[in-house]
N, C-alpha and C positions, 0 to 999 in steps of 0.2 A: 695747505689744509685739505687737498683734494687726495693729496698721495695716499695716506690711509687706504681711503674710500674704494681709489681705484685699485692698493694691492690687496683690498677684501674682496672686491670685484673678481679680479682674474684667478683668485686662487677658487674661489665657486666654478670658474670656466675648467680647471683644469682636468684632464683627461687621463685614468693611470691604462699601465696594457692593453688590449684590445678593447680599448676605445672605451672603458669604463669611467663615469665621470668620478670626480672624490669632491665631498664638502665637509669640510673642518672647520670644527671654532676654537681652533687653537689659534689665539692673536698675531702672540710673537713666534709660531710659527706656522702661519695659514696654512699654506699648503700643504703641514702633516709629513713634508718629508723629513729625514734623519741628518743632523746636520752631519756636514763631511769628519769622518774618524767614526762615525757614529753609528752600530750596525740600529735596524730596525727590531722590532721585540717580534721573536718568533713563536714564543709561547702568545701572544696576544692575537696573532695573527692565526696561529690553529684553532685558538677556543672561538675567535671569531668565524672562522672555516666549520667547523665544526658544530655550531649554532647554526651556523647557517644548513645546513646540509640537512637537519634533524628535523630545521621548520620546515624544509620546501618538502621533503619527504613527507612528513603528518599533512603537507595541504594537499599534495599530490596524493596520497595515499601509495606512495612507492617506495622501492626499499632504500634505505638509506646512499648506497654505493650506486645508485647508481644519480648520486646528484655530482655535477660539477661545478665548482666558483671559480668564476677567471682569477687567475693570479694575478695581484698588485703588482706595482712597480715597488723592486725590493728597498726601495728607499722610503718608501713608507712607512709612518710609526701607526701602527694600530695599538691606541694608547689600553691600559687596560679597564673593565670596567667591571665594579662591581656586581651591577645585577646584570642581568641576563639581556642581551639584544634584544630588540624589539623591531620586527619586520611587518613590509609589506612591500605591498608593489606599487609604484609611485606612476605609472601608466596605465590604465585601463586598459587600453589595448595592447599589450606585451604582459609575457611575464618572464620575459627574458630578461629583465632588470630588479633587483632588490632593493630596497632601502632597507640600511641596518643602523642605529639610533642606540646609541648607551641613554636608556632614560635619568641615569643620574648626570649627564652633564653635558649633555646635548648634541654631543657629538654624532656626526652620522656620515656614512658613507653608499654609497651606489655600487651595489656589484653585479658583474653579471653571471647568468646561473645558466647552464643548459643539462637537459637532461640526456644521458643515455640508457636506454630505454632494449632491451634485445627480445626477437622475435623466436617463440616457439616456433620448432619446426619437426619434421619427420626425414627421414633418411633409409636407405634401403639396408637391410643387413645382409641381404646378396644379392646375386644376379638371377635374372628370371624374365621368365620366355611370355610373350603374349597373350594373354586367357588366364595364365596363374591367377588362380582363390588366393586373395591375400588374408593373411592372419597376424594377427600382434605378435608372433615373432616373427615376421618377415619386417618388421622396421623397428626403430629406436627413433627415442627424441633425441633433439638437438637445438642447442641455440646459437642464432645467429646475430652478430652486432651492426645489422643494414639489415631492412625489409624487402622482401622478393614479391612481387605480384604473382597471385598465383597459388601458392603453398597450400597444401596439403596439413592441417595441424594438429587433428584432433585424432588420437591413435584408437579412442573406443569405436567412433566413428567407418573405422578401415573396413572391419567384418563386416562381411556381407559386398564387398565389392570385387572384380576382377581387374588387371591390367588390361589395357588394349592396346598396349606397346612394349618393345622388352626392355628392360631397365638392368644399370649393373650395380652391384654391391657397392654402396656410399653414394648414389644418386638422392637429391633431394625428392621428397615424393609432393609430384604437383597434382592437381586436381584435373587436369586434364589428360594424364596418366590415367584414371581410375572410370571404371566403367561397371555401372549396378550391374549384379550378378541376377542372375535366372535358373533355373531347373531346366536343366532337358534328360533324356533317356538314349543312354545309350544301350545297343545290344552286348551281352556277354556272350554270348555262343549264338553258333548259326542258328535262322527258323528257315521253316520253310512255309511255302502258301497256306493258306489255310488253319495253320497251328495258332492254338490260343498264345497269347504272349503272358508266361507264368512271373513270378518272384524271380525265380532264378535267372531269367531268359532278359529279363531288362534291371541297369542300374541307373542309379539317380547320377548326375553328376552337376555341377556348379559351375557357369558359363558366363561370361560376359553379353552381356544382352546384344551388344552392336557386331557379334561375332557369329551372331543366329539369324535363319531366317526367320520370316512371320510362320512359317511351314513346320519348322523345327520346335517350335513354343507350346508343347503340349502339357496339361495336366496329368499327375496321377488316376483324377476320376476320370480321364477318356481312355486311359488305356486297360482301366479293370475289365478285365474279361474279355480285350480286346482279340481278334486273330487279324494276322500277316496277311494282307493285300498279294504278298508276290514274295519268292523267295529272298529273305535278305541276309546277309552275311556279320561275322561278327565284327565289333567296335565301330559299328553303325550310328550316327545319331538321327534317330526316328524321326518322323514327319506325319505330319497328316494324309499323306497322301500314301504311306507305306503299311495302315494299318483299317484296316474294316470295325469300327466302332462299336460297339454292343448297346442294344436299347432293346427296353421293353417296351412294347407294343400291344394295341389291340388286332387280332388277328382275325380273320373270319375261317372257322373250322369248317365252313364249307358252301359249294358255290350260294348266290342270296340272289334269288331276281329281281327285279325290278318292281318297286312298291311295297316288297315286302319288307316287317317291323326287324328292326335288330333289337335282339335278348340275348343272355348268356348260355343260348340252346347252339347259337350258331359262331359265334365269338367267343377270344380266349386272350387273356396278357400273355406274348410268347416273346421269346429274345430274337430281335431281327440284328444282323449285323451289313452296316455300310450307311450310306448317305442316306435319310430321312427325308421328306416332304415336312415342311416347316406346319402343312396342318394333320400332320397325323397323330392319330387318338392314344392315347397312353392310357384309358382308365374307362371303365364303365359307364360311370355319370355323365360320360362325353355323350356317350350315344342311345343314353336313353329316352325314351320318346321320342324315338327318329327311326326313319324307313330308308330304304336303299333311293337313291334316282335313277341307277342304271343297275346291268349285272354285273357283279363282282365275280371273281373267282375265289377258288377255295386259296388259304395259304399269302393271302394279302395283306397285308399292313393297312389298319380302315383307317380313310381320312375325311376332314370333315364335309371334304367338295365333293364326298361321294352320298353324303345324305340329305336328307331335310324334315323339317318336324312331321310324326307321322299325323294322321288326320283321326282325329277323337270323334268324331262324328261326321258319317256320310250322308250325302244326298239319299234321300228317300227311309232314312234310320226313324224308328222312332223315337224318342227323345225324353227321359224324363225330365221337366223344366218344376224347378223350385222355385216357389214366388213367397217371400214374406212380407206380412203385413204385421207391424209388430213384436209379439210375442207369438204369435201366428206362422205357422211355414202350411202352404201349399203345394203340393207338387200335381202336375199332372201332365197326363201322357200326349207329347205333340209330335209334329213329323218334320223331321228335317227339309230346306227347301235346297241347300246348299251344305257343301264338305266345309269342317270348321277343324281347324288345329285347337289345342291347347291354351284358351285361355284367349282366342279370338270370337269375334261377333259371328253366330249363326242367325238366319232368319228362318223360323219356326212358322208351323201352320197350326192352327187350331181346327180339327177336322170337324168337330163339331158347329162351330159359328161360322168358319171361314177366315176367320181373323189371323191376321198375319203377326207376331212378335221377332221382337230384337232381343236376342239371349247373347249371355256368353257359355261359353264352351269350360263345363270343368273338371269332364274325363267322358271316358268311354260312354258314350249312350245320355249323357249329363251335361245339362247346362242351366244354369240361373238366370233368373228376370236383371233387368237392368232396372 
């Protein structure tokens, strides 16, 4: 009475090719293989193949070809069914195993599925030397059936980068090949000291950054109107240290002593060429209301360690001080006791009382009540 039982049993245990399990509920022939003389149905077995391929594809969201089903053992009947498989995956954790179920008769079987899957890649379409500007036609795509660490994939990606090793036609292109690209300036024809550096005299060219010094990394706007530090020859790539910089500056049009006010009688914006003091003046408003500390000379670049705010009101000045009360303004005439800047505390005398006040300073000869 057990016999049955136990040959329902083993024929659930049984294993077809690479290790795929099979369960059939064919009685009088469990196990689903074909008896001897007997081929196995091949049209039942592609529409099952075929089913299969179409579902893991739509769950996968990949192209059809590239799904695989391990093949049965060719003794297998894959009986036929009229509606359509019905799949899933019968492990949570894998999905490298299928269940496939004819829902008209309960049949079902265990397959297993792996995907090949190929990797975009890049390729060189010739040979080229270190520093090469790479452009979209210096590569083609290509695909590969094994993934490479590394790879280089995206070809709109490429512009804008240089090599910083040389590569030969059909090399794949890795990322560690690729080096951002930079501007620098080279010379077209010889200058000499002194000469301004024109359009004609400097070209752009496209460089691999790690192939530059920090030296070599100049901008277009430092070389406008720049002139040549020292004579340089051509196919040169410029530096900072081969070229005298042009800035506009506040200059003093002639010597200034000491104490006295800077105005635009003595000062002028003129083009200075070379290295800068990080406090020099570029504009008027810098030095307005401000007096020399020491002598300058004429032909200087004014900087701001050379001034200080001038003094709007000196010791012994007399003083018109505004007092309101209200809608009320008074002003009346006091004597400075002390030099006041701009918008600092003088202390005023009233020569008539004696009385001493606390003003501020709010120009020349003026100051208001606190």
């Amino acid at each position: 009475m057990l016999r049955p039982k136990i040959l329902l049993l083993v024929s659930c245990l049984i294993t077809i090719a690479l290790g795929t399990p099979v369960l059939a509920t064919n009685v009088e022939n469990p196990a689903g293989f074909a008896a001897e003389g007997v081929d196995s149905s091949v049209d039942s077995k592609h529409i099952l193949v075929s089913q299969t391929q179409r579902w893991v594809a739509g769950d996968r969201q990949i192209d059809q070809s590239a799904v695989e089903v391990a093949p049965s053992d060719r003794r297998l009947i894959i009986p036929l069914c009229d509606s359509p498989f019905e799949f899933n995956y019968p492990f949570s954790s894998s999905r490298k195993t299928l269940r496939a179920s004819c829902p008209d008769t309960g049949w079902q079987i265990f397959l297993g599925v792996s995907i090949h899957e190929t990797d975009n890649a890049l390729r060189y379409t010739g040979s080229f030397e270190a520093g090469h500007q790479l452009t979209t036609n210096d590569i083609e795509s290509v695909n590969l059936t094994s993934a490479i660490a590394g790879l280089a994939t995206d070809a709109k990606a490429i512009t804008g980068y240089s090599l910083n090793t040389t590569v030969r036609a059909g090399d794949l292109v890795m990322q560690r090949q690729l080096a951002t690209s930079v501007e620098a300036f080279q010379l077209s024809r010889d200058i000499a000291a002194g000469e301004t550096l024109t359009d004609d005299a400097v070209e752009s060219v496209m460089l691999a950054s790690n192939t530059l010094s920090d030296s070599q990394k100049l901008s277009a706007a430092r070389l406008k109107g720049a002139k040549a530090a020292r004579d340089l020859k051509r196919g040169r790539l410029l530096t900072h240290y081969d070229i005298k910089e042009r800035h506009q500056v506040l200059t003093t049009q002639m010597g200034i002593a000491r104490g006295q006010a800077i105005h635009q009688d003595n000062v002028a914006i003129e083009d200075y060429y070379g290295k800068l003091p990080a406090d020099t003046l570029k504009d008027y408003a810098s030095a307005k209301q401000m007096q020399a500390i020491r002598n300058l000379s004429a032909g200087s670049p004014l900087r701001l360690s050379d001034l200080t705010p001038v003094n709007v009101i000196h010791k012994g000045d007399n003083v018109q001080l505004s007092v309101r009360a209200g809608a009320l303004e008074i002003t009346v005439t006091m004597l400075a006791l002390e030099n006041a800047r701009l918008d600092e505390r003088v202390l005023l005398l009233n020569p008539e009382s004696g009385e001493e006040i606390q003003a501020i300073a709010t120009g020349t000869g003026h100051a208001r009540g606190l």
